[in-house]
C-alpha positions as CSV (number, residue, x, y, z in Angstrom):
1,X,112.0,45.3,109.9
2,X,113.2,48.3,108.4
3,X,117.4,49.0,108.1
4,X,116.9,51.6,110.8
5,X,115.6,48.8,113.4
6,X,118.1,46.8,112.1
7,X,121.1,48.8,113.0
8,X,120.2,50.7,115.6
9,X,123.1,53.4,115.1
10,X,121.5,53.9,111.8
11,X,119.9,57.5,111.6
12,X,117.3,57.6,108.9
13,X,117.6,60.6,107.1
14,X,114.8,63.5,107.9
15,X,112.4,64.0,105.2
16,X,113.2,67.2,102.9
17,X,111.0,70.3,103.6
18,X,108.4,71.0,100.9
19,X,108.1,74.6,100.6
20,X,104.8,76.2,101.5
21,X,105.0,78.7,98.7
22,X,106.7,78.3,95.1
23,X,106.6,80.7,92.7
24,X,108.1,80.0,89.8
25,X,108.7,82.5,86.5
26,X,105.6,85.0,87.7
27,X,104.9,87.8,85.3
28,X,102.6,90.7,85.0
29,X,102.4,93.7,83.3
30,X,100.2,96.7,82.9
31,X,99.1,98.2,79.7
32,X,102.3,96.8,78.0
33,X,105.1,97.2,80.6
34,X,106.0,94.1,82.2
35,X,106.0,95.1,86.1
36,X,107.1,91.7,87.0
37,X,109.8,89.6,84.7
38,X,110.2,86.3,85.3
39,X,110.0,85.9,89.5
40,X,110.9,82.6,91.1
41,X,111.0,82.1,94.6
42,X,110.5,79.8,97.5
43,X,109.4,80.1,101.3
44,X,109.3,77.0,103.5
45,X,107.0,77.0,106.7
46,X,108.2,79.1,109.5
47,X,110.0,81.0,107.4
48,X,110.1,84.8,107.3
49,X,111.1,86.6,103.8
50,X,111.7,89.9,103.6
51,X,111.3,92.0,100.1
52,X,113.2,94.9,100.0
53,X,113.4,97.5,97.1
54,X,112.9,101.0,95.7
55,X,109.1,102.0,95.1
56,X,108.3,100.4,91.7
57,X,110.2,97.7,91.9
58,X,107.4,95.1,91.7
59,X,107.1,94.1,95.5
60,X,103.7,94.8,96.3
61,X,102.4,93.4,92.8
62,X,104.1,90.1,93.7
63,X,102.5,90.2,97.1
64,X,99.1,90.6,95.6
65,X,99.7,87.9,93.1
66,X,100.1,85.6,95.6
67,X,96.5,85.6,97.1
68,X,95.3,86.7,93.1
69,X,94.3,90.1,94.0
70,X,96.4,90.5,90.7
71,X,95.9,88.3,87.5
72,X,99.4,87.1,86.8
73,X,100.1,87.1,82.7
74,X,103.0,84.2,83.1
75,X,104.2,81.1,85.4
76,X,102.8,79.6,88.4
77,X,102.5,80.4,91.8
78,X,101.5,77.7,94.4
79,X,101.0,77.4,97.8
80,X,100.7,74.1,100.0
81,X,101.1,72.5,96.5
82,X,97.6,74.2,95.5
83,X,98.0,76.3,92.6
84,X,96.6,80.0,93.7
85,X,94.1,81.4,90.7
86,X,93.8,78.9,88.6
87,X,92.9,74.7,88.1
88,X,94.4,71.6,86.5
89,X,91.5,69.8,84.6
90,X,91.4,67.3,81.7
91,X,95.3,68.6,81.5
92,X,94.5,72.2,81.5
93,X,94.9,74.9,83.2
94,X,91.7,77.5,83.8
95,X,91.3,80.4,85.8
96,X,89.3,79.5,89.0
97,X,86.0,81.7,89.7
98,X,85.9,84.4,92.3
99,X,84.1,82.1,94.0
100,X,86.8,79.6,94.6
101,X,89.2,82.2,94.6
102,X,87.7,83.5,97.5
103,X,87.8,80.3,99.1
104,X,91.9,79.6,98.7
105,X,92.2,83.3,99.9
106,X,91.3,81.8,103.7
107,X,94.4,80.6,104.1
108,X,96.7,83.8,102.7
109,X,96.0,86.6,105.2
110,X,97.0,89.9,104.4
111,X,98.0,92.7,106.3
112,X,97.8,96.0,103.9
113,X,99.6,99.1,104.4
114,X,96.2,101.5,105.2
115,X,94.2,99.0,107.6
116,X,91.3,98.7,106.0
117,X,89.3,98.1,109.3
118,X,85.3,98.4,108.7
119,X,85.1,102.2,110.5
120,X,81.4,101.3,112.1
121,X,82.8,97.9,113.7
122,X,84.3,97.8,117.0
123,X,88.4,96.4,117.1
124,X,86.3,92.7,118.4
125,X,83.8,93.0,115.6
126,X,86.0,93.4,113.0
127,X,88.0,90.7,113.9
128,X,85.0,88.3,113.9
129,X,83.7,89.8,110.9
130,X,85.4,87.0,108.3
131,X,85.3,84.2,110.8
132,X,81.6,84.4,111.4
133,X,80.5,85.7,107.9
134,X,82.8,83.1,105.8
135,X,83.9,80.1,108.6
136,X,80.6,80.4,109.9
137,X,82.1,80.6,113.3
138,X,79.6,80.7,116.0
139,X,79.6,84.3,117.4
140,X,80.3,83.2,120.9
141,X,83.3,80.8,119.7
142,X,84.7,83.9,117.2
143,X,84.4,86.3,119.8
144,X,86.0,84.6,122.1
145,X,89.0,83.6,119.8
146,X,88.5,87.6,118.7
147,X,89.4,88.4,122.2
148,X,92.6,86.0,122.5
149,X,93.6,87.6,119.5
150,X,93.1,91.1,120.5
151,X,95.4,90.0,124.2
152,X,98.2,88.5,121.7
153,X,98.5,92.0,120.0
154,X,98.7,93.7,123.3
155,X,94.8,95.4,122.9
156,X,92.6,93.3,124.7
157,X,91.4,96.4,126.7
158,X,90.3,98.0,123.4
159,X,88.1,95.3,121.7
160,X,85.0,98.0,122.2
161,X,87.0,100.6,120.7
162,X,86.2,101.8,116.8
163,X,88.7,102.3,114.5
164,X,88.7,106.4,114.6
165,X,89.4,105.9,118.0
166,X,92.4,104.4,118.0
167,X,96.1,105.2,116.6
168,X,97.2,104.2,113.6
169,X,99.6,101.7,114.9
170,X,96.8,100.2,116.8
171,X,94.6,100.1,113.8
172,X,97.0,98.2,112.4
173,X,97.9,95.9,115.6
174,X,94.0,94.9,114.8
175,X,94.2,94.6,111.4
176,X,96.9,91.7,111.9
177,X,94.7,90.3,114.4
178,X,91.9,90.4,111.8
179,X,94.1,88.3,109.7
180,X,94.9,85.7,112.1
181,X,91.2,85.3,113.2
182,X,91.3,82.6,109.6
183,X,93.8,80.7,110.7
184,X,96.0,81.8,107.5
185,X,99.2,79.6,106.6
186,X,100.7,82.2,104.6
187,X,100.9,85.8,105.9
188,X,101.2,88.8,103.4
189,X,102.3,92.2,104.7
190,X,102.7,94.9,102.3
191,X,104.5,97.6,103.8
192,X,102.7,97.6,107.3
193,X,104.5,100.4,108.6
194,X,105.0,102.8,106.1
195,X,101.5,104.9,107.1
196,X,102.4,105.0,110.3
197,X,104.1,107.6,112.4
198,X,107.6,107.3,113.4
199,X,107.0,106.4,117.7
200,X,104.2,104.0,116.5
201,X,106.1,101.9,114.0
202,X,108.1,99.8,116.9
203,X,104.7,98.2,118.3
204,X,103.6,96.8,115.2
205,X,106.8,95.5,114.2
206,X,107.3,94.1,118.0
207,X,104.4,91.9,116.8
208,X,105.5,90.5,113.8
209,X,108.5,89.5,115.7
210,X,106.3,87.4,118.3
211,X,104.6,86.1,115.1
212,X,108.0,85.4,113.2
213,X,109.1,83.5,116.7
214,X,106.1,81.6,117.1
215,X,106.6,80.0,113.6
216,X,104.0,81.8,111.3
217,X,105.3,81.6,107.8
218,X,105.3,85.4,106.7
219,X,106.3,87.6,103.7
220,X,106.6,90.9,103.9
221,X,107.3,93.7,101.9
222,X,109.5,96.3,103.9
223,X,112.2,99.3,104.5
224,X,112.5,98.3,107.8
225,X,116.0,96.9,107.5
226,X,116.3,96.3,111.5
227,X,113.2,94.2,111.3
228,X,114.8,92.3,108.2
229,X,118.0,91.7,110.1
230,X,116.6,90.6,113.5
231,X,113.5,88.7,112.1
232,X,113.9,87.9,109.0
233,X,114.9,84.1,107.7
234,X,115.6,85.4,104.0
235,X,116.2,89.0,102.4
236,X,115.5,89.5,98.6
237,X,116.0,92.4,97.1
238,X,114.0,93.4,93.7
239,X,114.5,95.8,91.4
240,X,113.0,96.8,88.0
241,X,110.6,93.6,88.3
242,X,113.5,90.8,88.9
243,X,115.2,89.2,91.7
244,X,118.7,90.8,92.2
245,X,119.7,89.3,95.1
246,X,118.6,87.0,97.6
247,X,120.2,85.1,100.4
248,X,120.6,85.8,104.0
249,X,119.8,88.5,105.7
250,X,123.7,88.7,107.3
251,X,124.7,88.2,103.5
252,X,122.2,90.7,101.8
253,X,122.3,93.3,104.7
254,X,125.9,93.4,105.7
255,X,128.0,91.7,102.2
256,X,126.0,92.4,99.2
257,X,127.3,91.8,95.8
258,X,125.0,93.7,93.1
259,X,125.8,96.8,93.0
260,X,122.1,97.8,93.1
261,X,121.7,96.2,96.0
262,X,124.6,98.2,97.4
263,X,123.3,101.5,96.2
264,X,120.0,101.0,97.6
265,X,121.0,100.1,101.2
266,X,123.8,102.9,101.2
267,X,120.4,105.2,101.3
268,X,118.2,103.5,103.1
269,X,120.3,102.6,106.7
């Protein structure tokens, strides 16, 4: 009989979270200049963490060293306690093949800032492309979820539709519907309105809202500073490769201490 039985007033205690994603000391650089210097951060599941920053400041590079679309020259980065790129063996660590890489990427979608979407494949077929090609999905069955997917971005009546003849924010509506079609636990947006056209920016971001209430754990690299206040679990800001600050988004946004921080939302809101 366990204490809790015991006593019946007796709460246990919940069980601490484990964060989905740790990152801890990440560093990259590019023919000698260290882009990234030192980054450690956490997200637990269901959160939503914003980056925020000037151009340069290493955001995007970070994104892509998550999934390993960049080779990271320093520290670890894990998610769901797998590390991302590379393997433990005989007490070791060794770069993993593109082939497994591949693999682990199933579960990081990623949502870039051009869409990417295959031009000769309808909205529907590039949605089932990766779930049929690399789940081996029947068609039927990834059609079918294509089509729930295409509803829960608001586009259902444009699954026939190519890419040319759509708008750019509904290019990219698909394009995050493409990256749910895997089932991700981790999704990566890098800038996913910053090619877009001023009216169409709200429809994507009213999205990533449904998504950010519905629980998916997101990170997403941004200058939309309504979308970080409103969605947003967590706000960092980066500069010059390192974390200057990170908290809240009410504490970022509306009382931040660095100075750079200051300086860099005084001319962006």
């Amino acid at each position: 009989m366990t204490e809790a039985s015991t006593f019946p007033g007796l709460q246990q205690a919940p069980a601490p979270v484990q964060p989905l994603l740790v990152a801890s000391n990440v560093r990259k650089h590019y023919a000698g200049v260290e882009v990234l210097k030192g980054i450690s951060l956490t997200v637990n599941p269901g959160e939503v963490m914003c980056l925020l920053g000037p151009s340069g400041s290493g955001k995007s590079t970070f994104l892509r060293c998550i999934n390993h679309l960049e080779r990271i020259d320093g520290g670890r980065i894990s998610v769901g306690g797998e590390l991302i790129g590379y393997a433990r063996r005989q007490n070791r660590i060794f770069e993993m093949t593109p082939r497994e890489v591949a693999k682990q990427r199933r579960g990081i979608g990623m949502v870039f800032q051009r869409f990417n979407l295959f031009p000769h494949m309808t909205a529907l077929e590039n949605i089932c492309a990766a779930p049929v090609g690399v789940k081996k999905l029947p068609r039927q069955q990834a059609q079918q979820r294509g089509i729930e997917l295409l509803d829960r971005v608001g586009l259902a009546h444009l699954a026939k539709a190519y890419p040319a003849q759509l708008s750019g924010g509904q290019q990219q509506r698909v394009a995050i519907a493409r990256a749910l079609a895997m089932d991700p636990q981790l999704l990566l947006f890098d800038e996913p309105t910053s090619a877009l056209d001023p009216e169409l920016v709200g429809d994507v971001l009213d999205v990533m809202r449904k998504l950010a209430a519905d629980g998916m754990t997101m990170i997403v690299v941004t200058h939309e500073i309504g979308f970080a206040r409103s969605a947003g679990d967590s706000v960092v800001f980066m500069d010059g490769g390192v974390v200057v600050e990170s908290g809240a988004p009410q504490e970022v946004l509306d009382n931040p201490q660095n100075p750079r921080t200051i300086a860099f939302l005084e001319s962006v809101m």
